[in-house]
LODRENMI-437690 format. One record per residue: x, y, z of N, C-alpha, C in turn; residue in three letters; residue number from 1. Coordinates in nm, 4 decimals. Layout:
<rs>
+----------+----------+----------+----------+----------+----------+----------+----------+----------+------+-----+
:      npx :      npy :      npz :     capx :     capy :     capz :      cpx :      cpy :      cpz : code : pos :
+----------+----------+----------+----------+----------+----------+----------+----------+----------+------+-----+
:        X :        Y :        Z :        X :        Y :        Z :        X :        Y :        Z :  ALA : NUM :
...
+----------+----------+----------+----------+----------+----------+----------+----------+----------+------+-----+
</rs>
This chain:
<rs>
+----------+----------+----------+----------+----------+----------+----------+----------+----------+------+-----+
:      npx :      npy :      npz :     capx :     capy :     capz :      cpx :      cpy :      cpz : code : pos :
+----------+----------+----------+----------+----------+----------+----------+----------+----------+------+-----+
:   8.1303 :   1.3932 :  -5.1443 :   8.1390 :   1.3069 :  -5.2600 :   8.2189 :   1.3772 :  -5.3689 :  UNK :   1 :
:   8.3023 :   1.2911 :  -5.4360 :   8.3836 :   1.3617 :  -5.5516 :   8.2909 :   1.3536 :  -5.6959 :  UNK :   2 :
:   8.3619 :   1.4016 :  -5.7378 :   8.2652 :   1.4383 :  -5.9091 :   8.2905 :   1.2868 :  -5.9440 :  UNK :   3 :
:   8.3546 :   1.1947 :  -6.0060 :   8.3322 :   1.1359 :  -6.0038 :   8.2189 :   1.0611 :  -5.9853 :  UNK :   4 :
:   8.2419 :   1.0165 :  -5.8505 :   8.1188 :   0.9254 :  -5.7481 :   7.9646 :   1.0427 :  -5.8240 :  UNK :   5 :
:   7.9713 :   1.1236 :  -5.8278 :   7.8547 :   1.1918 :  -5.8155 :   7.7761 :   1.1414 :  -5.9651 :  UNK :   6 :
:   7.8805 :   1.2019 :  -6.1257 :   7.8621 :   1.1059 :  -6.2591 :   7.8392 :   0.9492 :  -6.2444 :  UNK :   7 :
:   7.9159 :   0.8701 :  -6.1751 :   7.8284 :   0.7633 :  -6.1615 :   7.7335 :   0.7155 :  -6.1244 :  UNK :   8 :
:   7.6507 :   0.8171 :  -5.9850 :   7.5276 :   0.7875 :  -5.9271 :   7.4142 :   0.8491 :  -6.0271 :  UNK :   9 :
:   7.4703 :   0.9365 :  -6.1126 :   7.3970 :   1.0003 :  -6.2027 :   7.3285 :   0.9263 :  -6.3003 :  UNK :  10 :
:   7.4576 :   0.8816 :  -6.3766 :   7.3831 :   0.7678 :  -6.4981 :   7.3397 :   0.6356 :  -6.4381 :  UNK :  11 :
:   7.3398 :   0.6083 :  -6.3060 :   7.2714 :   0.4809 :  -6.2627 :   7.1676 :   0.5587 :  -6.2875 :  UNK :  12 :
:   7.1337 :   0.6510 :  -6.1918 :   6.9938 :   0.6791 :  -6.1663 :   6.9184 :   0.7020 :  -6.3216 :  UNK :  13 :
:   6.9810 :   0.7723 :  -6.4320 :   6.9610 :   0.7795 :  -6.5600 :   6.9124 :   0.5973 :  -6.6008 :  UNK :  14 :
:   6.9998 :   0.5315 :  -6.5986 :   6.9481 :   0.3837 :  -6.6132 :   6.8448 :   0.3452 :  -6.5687 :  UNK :  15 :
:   6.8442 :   0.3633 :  -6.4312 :   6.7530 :   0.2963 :  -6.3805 :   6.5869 :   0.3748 :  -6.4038 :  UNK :  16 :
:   6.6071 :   0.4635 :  -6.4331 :   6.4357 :   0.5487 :  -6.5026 :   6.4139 :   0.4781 :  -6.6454 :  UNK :  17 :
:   6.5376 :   0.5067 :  -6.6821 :   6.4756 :   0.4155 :  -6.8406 :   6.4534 :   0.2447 :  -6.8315 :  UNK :  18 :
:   6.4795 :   0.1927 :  -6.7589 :   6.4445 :   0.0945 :  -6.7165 :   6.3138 :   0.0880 :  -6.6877 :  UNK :  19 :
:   6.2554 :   0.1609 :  -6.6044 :   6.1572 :   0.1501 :  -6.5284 :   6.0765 :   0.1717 :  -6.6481 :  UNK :  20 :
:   6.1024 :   0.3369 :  -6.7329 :   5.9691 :   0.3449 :  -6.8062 :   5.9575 :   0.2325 :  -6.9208 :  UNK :  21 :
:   6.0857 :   0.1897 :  -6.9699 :   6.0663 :   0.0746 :  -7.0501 :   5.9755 :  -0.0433 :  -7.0391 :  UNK :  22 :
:   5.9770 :  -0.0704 :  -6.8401 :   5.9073 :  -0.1796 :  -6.7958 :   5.7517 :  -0.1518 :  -6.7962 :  UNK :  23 :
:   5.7573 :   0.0160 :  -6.7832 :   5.6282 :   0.0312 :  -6.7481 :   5.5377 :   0.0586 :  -6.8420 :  UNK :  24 :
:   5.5901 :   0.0484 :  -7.0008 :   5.5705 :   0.0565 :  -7.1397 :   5.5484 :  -0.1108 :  -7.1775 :  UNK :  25 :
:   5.6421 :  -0.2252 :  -7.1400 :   5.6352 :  -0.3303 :  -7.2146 :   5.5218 :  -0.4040 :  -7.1047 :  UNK :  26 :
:   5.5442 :  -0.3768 :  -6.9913 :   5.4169 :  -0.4747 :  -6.9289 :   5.2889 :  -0.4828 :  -6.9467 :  UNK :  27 :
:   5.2682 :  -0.3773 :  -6.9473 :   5.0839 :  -0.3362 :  -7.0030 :   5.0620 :  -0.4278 :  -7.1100 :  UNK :  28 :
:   5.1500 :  -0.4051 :  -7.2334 :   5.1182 :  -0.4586 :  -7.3729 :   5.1326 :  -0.6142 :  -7.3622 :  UNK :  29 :
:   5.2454 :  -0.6700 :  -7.3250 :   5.2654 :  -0.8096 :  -7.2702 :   5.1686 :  -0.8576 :  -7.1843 :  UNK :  30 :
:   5.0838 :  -0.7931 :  -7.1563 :   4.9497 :  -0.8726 :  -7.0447 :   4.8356 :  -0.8541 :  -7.1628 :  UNK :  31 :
:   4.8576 :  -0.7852 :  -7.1962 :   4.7211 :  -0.7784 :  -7.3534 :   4.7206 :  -0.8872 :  -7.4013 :  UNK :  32 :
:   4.6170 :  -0.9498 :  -7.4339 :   4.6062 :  -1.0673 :  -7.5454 :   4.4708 :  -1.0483 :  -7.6199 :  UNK :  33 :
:   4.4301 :  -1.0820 :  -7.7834 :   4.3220 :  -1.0860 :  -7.8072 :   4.2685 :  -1.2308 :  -7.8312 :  UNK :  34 :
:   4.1749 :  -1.1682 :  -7.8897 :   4.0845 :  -1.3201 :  -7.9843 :   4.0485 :  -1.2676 :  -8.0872 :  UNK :  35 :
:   4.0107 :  -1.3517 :  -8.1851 :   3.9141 :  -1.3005 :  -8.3208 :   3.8016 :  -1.3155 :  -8.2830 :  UNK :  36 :
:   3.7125 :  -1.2846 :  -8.3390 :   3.5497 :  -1.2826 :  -8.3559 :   3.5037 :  -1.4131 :  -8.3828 :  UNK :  37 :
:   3.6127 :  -1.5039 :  -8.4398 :   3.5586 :  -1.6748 :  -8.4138 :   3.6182 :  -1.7662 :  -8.3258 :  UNK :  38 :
:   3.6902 :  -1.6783 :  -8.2014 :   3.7424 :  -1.7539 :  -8.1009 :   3.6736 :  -1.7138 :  -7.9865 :  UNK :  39 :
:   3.6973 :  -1.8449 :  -7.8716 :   3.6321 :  -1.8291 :  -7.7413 :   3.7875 :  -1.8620 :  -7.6189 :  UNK :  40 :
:   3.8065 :  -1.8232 :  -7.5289 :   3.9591 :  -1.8781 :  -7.4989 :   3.9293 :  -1.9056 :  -7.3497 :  UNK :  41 :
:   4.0381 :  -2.0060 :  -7.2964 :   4.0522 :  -1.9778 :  -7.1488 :   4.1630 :  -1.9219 :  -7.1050 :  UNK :  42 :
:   4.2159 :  -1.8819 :  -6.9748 :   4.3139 :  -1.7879 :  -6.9239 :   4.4101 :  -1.9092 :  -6.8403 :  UNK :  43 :
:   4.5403 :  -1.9120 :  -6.9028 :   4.5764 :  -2.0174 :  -6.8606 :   4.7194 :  -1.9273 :  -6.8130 :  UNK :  44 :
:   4.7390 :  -1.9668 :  -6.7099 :   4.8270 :  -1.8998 :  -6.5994 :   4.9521 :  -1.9840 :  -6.6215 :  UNK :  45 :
:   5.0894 :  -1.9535 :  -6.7106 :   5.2068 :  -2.0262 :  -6.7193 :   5.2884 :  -2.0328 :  -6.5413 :  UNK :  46 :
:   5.2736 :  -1.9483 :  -6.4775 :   5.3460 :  -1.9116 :  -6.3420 :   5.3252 :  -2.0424 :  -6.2572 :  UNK :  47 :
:   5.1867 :  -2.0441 :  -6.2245 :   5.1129 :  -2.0789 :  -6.1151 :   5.0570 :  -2.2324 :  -6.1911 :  UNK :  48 :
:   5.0500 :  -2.2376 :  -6.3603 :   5.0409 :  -2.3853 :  -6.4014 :   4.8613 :  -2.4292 :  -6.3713 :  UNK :  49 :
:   4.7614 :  -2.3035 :  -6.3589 :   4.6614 :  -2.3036 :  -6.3631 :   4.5331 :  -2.2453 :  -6.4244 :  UNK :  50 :
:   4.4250 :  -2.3007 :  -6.4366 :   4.3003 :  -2.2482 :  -6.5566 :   4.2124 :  -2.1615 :  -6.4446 :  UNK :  51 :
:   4.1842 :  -2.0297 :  -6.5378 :   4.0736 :  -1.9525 :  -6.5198 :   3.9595 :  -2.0433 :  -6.5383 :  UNK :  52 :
:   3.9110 :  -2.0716 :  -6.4296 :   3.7560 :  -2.1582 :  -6.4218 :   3.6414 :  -2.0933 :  -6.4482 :  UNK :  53 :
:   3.6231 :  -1.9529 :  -6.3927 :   3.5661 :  -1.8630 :  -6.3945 :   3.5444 :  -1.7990 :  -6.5014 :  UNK :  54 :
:   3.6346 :  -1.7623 :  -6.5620 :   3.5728 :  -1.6554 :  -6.7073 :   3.5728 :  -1.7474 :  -6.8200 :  UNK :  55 :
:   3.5203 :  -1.7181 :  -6.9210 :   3.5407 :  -1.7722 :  -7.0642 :   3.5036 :  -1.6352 :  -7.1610 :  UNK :  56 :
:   3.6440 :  -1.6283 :  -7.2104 :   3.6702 :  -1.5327 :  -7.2650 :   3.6454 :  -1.5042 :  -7.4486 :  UNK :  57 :
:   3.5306 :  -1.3893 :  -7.4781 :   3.5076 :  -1.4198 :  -7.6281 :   3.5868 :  -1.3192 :  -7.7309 :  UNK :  58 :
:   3.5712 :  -1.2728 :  -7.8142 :   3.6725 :  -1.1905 :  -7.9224 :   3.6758 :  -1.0352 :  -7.8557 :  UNK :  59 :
:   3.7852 :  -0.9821 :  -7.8684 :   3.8572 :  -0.8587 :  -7.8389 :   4.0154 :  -0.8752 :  -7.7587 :  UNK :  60 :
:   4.0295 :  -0.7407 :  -7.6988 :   4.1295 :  -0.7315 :  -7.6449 :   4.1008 :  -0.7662 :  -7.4872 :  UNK :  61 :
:   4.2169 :  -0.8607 :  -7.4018 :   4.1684 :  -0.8724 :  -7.3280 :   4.2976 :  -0.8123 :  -7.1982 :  UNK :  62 :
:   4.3257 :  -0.8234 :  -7.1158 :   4.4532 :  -0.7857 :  -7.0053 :   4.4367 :  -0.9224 :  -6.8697 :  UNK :  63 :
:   4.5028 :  -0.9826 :  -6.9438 :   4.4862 :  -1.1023 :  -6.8657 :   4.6244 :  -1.1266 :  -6.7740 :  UNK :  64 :
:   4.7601 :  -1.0591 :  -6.8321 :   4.8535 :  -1.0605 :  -6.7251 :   4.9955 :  -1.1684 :  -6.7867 :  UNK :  65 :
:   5.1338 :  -1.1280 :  -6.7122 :   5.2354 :  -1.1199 :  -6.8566 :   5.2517 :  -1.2622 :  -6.8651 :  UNK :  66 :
:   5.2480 :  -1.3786 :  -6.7487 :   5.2791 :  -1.4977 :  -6.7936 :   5.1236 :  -1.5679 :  -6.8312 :  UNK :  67 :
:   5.0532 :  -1.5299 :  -6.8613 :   4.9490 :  -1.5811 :  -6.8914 :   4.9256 :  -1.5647 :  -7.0698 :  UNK :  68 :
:   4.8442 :  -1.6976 :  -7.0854 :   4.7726 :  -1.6784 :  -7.2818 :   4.6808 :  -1.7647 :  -7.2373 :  UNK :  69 :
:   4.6285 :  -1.7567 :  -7.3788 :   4.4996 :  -1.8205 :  -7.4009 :   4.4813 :  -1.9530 :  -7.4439 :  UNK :  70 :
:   4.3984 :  -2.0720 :  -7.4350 :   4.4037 :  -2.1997 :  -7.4850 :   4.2549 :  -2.1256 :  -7.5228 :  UNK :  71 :
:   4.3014 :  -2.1684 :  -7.7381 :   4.1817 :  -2.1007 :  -7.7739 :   4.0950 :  -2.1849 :  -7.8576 :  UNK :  72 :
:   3.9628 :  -2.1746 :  -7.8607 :   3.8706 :  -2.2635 :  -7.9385 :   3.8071 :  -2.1472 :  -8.0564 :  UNK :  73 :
:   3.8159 :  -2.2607 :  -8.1541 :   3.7443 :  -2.1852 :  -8.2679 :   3.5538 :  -2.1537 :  -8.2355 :  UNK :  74 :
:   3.4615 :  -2.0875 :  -8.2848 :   3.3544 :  -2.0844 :  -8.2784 :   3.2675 :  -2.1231 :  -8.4121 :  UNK :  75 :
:   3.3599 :  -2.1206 :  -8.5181 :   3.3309 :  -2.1686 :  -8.6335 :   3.2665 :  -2.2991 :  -8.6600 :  UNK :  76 :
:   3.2348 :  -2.3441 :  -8.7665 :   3.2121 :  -2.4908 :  -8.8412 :   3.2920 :  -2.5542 :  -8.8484 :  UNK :  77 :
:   3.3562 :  -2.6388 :  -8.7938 :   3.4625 :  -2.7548 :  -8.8205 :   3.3918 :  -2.8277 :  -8.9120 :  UNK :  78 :
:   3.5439 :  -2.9030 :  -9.0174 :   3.4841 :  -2.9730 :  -9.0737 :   3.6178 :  -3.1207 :  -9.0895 :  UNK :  79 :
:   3.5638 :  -3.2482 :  -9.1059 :   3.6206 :  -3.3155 :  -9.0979 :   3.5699 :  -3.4405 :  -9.2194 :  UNK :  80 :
:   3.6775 :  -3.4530 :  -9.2306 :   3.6599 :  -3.5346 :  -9.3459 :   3.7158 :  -3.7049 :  -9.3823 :  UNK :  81 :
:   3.6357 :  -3.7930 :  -9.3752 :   3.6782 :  -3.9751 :  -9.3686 :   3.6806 :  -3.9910 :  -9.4855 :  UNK :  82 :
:   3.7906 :  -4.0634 :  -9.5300 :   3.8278 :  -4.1035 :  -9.7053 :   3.8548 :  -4.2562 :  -9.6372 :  UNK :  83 :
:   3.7984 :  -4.2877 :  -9.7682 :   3.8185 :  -4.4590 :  -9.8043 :   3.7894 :  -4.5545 :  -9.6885 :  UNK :  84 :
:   3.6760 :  -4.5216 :  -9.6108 :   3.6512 :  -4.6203 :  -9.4828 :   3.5813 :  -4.7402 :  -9.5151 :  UNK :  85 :
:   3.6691 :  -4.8456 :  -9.4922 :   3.5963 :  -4.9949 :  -9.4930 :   3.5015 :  -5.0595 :  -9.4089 :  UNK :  86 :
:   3.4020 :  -5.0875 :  -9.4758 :   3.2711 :  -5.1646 :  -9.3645 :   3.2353 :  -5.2776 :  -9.4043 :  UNK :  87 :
:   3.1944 :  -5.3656 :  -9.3332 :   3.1217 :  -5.4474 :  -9.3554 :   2.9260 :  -5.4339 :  -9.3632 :  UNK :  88 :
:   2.8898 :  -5.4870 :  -9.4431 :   2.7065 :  -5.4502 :  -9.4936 :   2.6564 :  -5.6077 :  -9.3923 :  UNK :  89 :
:   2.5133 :  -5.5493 :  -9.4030 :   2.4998 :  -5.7091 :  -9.3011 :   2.5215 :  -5.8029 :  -9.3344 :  UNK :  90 :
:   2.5544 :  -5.8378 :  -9.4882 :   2.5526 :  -5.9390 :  -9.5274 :   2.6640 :  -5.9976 :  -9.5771 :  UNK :  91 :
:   2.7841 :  -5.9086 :  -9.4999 :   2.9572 :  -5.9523 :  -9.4942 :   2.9987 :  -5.8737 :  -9.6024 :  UNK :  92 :
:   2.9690 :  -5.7808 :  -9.6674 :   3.0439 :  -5.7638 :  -9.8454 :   3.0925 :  -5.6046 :  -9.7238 :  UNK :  93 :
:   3.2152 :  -5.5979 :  -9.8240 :   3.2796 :  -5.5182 :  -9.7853 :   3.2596 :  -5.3703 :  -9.8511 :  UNK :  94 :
:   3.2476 :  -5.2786 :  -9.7938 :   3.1453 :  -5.1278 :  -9.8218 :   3.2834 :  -5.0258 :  -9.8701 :  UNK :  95 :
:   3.3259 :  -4.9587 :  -9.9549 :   3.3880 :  -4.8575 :  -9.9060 :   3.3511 :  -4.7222 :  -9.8926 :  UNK :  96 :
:   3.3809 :  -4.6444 :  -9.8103 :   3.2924 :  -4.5201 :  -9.8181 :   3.3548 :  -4.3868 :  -9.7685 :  UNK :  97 :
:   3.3156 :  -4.2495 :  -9.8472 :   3.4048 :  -4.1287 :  -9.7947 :   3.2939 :  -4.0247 :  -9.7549 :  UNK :  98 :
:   3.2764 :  -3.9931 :  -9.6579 :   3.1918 :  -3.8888 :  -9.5592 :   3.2802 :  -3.7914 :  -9.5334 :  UNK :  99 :
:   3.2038 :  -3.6304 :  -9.5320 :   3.2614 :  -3.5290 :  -9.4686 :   3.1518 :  -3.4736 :  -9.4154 :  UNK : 100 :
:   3.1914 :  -3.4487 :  -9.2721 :   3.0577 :  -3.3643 :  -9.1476 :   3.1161 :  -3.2589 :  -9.1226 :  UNK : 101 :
:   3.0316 :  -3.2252 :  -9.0467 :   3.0223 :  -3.0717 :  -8.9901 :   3.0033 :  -3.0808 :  -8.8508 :  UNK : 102 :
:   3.1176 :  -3.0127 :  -8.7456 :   3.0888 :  -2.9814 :  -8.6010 :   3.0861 :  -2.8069 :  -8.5793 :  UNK : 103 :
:   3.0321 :  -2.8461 :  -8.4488 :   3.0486 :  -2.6732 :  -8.3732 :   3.1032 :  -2.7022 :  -8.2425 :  UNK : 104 :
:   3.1896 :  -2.6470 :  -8.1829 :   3.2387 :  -2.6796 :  -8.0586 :   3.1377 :  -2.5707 :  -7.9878 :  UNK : 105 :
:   3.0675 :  -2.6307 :  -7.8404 :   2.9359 :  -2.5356 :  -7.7612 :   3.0249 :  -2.4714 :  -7.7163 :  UNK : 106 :
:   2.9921 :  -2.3524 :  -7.7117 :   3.0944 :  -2.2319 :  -7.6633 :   3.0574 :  -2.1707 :  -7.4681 :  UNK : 107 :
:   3.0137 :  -2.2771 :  -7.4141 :   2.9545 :  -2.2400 :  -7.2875 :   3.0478 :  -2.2697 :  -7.2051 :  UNK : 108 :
:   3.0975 :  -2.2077 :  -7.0910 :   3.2111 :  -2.2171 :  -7.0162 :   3.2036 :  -2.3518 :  -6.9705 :  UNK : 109 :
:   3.1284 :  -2.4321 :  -6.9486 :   3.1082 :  -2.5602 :  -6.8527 :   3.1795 :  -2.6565 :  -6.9740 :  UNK : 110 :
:   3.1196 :  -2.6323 :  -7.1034 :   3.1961 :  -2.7501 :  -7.2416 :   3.3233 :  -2.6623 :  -7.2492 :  UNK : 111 :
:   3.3790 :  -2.5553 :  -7.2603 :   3.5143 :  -2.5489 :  -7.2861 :   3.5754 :  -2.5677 :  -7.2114 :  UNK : 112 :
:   3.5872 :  -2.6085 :  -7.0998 :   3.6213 :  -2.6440 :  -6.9749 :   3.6628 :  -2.7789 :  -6.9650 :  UNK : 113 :
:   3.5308 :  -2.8336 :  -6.9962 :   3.5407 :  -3.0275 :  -7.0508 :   3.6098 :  -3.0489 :  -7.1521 :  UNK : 114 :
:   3.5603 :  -2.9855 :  -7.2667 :   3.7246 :  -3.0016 :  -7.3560 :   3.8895 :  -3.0180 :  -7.3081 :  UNK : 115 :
:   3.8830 :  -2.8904 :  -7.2485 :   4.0315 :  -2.8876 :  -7.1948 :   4.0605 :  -2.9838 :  -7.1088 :  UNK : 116 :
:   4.0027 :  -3.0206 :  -6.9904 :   4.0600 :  -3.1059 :  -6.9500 :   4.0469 :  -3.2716 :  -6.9856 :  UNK : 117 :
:   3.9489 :  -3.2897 :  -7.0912 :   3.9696 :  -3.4113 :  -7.1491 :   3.9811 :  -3.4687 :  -7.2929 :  UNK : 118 :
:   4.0160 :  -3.3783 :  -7.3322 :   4.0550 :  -3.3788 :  -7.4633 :   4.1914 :  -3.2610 :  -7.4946 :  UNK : 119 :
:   4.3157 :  -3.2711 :  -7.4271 :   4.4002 :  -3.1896 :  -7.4673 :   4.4478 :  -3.1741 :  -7.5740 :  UNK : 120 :
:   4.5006 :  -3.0544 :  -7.6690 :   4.5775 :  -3.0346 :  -7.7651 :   4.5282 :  -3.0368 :  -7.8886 :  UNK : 121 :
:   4.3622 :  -3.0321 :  -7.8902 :   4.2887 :  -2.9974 :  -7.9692 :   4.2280 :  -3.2239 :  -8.0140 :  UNK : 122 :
:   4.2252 :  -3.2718 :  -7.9096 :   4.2160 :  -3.4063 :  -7.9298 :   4.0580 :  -3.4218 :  -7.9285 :  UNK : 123 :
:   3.9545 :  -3.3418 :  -7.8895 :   3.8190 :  -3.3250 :  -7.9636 :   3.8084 :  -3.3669 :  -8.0947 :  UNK : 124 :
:   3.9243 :  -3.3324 :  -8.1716 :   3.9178 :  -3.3147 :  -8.3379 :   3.9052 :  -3.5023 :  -8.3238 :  UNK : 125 :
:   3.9680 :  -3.5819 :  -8.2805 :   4.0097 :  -3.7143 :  -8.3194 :   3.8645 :  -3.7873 :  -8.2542 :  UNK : 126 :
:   3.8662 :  -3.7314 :  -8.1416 :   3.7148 :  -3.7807 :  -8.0815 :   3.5889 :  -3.8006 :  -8.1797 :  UNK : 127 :
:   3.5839 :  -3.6692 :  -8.2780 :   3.4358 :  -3.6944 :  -8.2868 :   3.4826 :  -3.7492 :  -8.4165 :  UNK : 128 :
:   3.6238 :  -3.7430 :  -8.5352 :   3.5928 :  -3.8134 :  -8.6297 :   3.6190 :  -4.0005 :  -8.5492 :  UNK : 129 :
:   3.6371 :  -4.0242 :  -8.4326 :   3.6480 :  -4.1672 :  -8.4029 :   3.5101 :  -4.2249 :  -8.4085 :  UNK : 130 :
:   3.4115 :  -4.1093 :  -8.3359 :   3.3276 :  -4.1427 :  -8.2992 :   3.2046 :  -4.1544 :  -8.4647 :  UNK : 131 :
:   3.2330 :  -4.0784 :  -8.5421 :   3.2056 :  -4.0199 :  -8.6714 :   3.2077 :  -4.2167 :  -8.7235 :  UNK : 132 :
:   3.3532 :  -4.2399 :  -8.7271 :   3.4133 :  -4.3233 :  -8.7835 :   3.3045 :  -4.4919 :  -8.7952 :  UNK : 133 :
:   3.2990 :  -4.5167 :  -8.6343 :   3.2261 :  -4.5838 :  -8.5535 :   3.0425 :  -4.5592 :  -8.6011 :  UNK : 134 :
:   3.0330 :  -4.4858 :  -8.5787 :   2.8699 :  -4.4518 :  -8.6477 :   2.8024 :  -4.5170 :  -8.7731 :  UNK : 135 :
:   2.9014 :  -4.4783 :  -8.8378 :   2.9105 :  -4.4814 :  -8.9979 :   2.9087 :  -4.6400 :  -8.9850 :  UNK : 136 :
:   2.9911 :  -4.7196 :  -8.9496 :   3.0204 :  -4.8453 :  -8.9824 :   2.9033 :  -4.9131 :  -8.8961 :  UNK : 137 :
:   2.8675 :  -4.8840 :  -8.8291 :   2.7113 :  -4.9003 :  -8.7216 :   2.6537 :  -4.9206 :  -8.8294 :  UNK : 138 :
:   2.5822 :  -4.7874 :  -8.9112 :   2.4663 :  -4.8106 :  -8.9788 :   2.5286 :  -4.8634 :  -9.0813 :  UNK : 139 :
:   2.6197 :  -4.8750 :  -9.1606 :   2.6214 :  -4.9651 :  -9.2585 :   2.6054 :  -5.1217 :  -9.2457 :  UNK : 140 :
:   2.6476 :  -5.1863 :  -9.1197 :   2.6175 :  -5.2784 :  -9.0670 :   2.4766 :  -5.2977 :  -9.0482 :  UNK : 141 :
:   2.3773 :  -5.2150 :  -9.0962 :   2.2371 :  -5.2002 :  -9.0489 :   2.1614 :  -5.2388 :  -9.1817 :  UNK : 142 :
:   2.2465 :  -5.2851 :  -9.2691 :   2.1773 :  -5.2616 :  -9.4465 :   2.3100 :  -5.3467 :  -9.4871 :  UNK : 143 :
:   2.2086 :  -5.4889 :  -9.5786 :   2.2924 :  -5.5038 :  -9.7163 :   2.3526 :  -5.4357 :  -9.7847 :  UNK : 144 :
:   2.4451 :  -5.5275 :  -9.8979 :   2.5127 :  -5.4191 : -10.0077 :   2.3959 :  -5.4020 : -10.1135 :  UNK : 145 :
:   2.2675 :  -5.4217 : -10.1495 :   2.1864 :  -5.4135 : -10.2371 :   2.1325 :  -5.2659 : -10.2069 :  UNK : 146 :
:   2.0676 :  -5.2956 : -10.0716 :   1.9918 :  -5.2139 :  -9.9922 :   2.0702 :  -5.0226 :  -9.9842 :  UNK : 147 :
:   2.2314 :  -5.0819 :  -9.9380 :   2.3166 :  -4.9768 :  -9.9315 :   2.2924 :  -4.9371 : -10.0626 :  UNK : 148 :
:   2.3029 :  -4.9527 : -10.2036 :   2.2990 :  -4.8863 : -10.3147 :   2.1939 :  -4.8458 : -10.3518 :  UNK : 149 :
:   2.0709 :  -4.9414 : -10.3439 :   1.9275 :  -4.8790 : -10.4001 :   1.8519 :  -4.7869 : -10.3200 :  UNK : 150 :
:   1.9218 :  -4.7926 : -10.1522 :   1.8445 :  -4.6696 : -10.0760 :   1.9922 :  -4.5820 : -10.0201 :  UNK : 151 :
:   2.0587 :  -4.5411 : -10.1118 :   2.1396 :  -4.4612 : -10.0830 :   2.1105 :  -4.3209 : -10.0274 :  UNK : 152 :
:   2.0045 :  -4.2569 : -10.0334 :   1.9243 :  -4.1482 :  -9.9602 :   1.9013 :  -4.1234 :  -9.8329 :  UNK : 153 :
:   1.8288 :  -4.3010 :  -9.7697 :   1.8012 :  -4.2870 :  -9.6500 :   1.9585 :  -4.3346 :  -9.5843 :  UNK : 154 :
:   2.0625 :  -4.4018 :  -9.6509 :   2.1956 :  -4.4396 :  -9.6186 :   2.2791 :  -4.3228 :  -9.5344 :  UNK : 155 :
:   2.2949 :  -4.2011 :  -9.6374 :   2.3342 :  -4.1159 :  -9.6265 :   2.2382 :  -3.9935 :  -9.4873 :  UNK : 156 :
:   2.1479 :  -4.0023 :  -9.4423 :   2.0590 :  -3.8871 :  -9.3592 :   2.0561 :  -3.9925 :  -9.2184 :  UNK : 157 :
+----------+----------+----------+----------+----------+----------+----------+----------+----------+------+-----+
</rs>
């Protein structure tokens, strides 16, 4: 082999180590993912286009792998809030009314699970104020407009 040939097999081989340790530096960290202390997550596999059924994952660092992240749920108090909702009272008069509740999403692998697959993209949120929505106009339908004002106590609980 001439000098040449020999300098070029050289700095390949030079390349190709820094390559390697580069890869073997960025992969580790690229498979890391965390959570906060008010998240719960699942392991959702971009490659393969499939859910970790099995684990449900809570706050720290986790090594879940490089095409993979997390679809993550809060553990916190949600809160949601209905402005200006129109009802009818039993007695046809038209109600208006503004409610704000409080949820917790159950953090048990079997409900984050059900979330995800039936409520994508965080569509829980629309669910329970629909369902919120619907309630509300239930019991107001359950009481006059007299009744609605003078027992506003038991209206409201």
């Amino acid at each position: 082999m001439n000098s040449d040939c020999k300098k070029f097999l050289t700095i390949l081989l030079i390349i190709c180590v820094v390559i390697g340790v580069v890869l073997a530096i960025a992969l580790p960290i690229a498979s890391n993912k965390s959570l906060e202390t008010n998240e719960v997550g699942l392991d959702y596999d971009t490659t393969t286009m499939k859910l970790d059924e099995e684990n449900l994952y809570t706050s720290g660092r986790h090594f879940i792998g490089v095409s993979h992240y997390f679809i993550i749920y809060t553990t916190d108090w949600n809160s949601l809030s209905i402005d200006s909702l129109n009802a009818r009272s039993a007695d046809g008069l038209t109600v208006n009314i503004s409610a704000s509740f409080q949820y917790k999403v159950l953090t048990t692998l079997d409900d984050v699970i059900y979330l995800f697959y039936n409520f994508p993209d965080d569509g829980h949120k629309e669910f329970y104020y629909t369902n919120c929505r619907d309630t509300i106009r239930n019991v107001v339908a359950d009481f006059n407009a007299l009744a609605l004002v003078n027992q506003k106590l038991e209206v409201e609980s």
